[in-house]
C-alpha positions, -999 to 999 in steps of 0.1 A, spaced: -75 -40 -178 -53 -22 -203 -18 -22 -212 -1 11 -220 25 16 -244 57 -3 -220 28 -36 -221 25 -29 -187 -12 -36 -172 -31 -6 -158 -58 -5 -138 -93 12 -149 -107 37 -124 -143 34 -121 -161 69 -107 -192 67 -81 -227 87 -94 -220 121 -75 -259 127 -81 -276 106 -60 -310 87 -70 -335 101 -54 -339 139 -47 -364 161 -33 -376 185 -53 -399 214 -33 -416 240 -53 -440 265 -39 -469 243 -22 -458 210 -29 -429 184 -22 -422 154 -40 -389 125 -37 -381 120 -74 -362 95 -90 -334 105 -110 -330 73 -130 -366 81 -143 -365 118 -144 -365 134 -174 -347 170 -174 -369 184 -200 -401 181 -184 -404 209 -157 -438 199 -141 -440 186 -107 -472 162 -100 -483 131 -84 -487 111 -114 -452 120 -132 -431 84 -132 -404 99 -114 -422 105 -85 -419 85 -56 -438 108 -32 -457 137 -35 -472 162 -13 -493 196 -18 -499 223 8 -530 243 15 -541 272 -12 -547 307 1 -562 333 -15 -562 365 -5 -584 383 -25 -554 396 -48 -532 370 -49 -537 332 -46 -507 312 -31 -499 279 -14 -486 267 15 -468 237 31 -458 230 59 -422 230 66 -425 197 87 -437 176 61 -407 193 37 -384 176 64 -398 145 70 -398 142 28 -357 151 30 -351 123 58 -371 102 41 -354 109 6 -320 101 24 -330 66 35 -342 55 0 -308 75 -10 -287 46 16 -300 15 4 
């Protein structure tokens, strides 16, 4: 505690993390739950073997002659967000 300038005590206000631990981060073809205590904000790739990733995911390539793309489907994008929200509650 600290005591302002009438030596009176006040009390410290502590402020909850309004960024919660674990997030999912979906990019085109793939899903992963990351970790934000090991994330590092200057590395922008997204892959299995990064430390910050909990669980990762990749969809199915297409190519169509002119353009290659991926897909995923959108269940597994859900099942990753529920997922993310328990780890998120303990």
């Amino acid at each position: 505690m600290e005591k302002d300038s009438k030596n009176t005590e006040t009390k410290q206000c502590t402020i909850p993390s309004v960024m919660p631990r674990f997030f999912v981060d979906e990019r085109n073809g793939c899903v992963a739950i990351r970790d934000n205590e090991l994330h590092d904000p200057d590395d922008n790739g997204c892959d299995a073997d990064k430390i910050d990733v909990v669980k990762f995911a990749m969809g199915e390539k297409i190519d169509t002659g002119k353009l290659i793309t991926w897909h995923i489907d959108p269940k597994i994008v859900t099942e990753f967000r529920i997922e993310c929200a328990l780890l998120n509650e303990t």
